[in-house]
C-alpha positions as CSV (number, residue, x, y, z in Angstrom):
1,X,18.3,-2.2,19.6
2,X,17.4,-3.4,23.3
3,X,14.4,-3.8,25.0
4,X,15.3,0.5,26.5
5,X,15.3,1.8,23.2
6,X,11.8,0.8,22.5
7,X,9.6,3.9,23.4
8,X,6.0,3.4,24.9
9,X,3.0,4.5,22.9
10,X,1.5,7.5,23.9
11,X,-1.7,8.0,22.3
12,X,-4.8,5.8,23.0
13,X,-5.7,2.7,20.2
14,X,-8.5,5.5,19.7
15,X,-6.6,8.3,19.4
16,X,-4.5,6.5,16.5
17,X,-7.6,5.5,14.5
18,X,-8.8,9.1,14.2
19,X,-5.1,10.2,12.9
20,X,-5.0,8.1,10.5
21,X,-8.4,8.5,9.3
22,X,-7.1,12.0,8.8
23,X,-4.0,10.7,7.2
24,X,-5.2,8.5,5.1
25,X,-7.5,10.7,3.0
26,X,-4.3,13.2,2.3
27,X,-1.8,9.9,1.8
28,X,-4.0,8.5,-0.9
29,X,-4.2,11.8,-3.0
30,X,0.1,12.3,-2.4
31,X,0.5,8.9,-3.6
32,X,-1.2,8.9,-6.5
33,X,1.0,11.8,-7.8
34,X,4.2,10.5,-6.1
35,X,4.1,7.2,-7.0
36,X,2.5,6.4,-9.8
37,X,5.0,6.8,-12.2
38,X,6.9,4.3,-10.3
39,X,3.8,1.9,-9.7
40,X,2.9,2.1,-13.4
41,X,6.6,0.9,-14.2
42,X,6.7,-2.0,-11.5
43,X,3.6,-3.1,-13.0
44,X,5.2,-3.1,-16.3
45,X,8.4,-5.0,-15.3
46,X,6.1,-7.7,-13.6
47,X,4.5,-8.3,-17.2
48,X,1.6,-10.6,-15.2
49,X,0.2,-12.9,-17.4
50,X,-3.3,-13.8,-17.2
51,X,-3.9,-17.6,-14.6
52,X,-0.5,-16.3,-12.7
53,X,-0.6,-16.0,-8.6
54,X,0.7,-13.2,-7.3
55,X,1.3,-12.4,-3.6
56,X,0.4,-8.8,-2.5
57,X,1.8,-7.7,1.3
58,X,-0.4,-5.1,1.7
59,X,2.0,-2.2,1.1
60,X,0.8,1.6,0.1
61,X,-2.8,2.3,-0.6
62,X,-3.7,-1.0,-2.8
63,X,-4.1,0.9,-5.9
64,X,-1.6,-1.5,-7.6
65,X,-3.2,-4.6,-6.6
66,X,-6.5,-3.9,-8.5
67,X,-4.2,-3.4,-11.8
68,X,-2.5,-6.7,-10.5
69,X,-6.2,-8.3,-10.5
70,X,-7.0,-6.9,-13.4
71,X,-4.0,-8.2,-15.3
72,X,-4.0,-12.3,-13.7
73,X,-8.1,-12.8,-14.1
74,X,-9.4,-14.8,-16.6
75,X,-11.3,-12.8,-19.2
């Protein structure tokens, strides 16, 4: 990929907040009945012990990291 086969935005930083807004509310609901089959098993496979670290990049909607919480604080 070169520099030319970047294309410009066209919609104003503005314009872009109010889409996802939109988004957003639909994504989260889609997800949940996507993913969370597959969520519910990654969480399994990672088996987090309570005291471990674990580093969350912000993917998806965040509904795995409260289970990842959850699972690694002290009780």
């Amino acid at each position: 990929m070169t520099q030319r086969d970047i294309l410009p935005i066209s919609s104003s930083v503005e314009g872009i907040r109010r889409r996802y807004g939109r988004y957003a509310k639909v994504y989260m609901a889609v997800e949940e009945w996507f993913e969370r089959e597959a969520r519910e098993r990654g969480l399994e496979l990672l088996n987090l012990k309570e005291g471990e670290q674990v580093l969350e990049v912000g993917y998806g909607t965040g509904c795995a990291l409260v289970e990842m919480a959850s699972s690694v604080r002290a009780q």
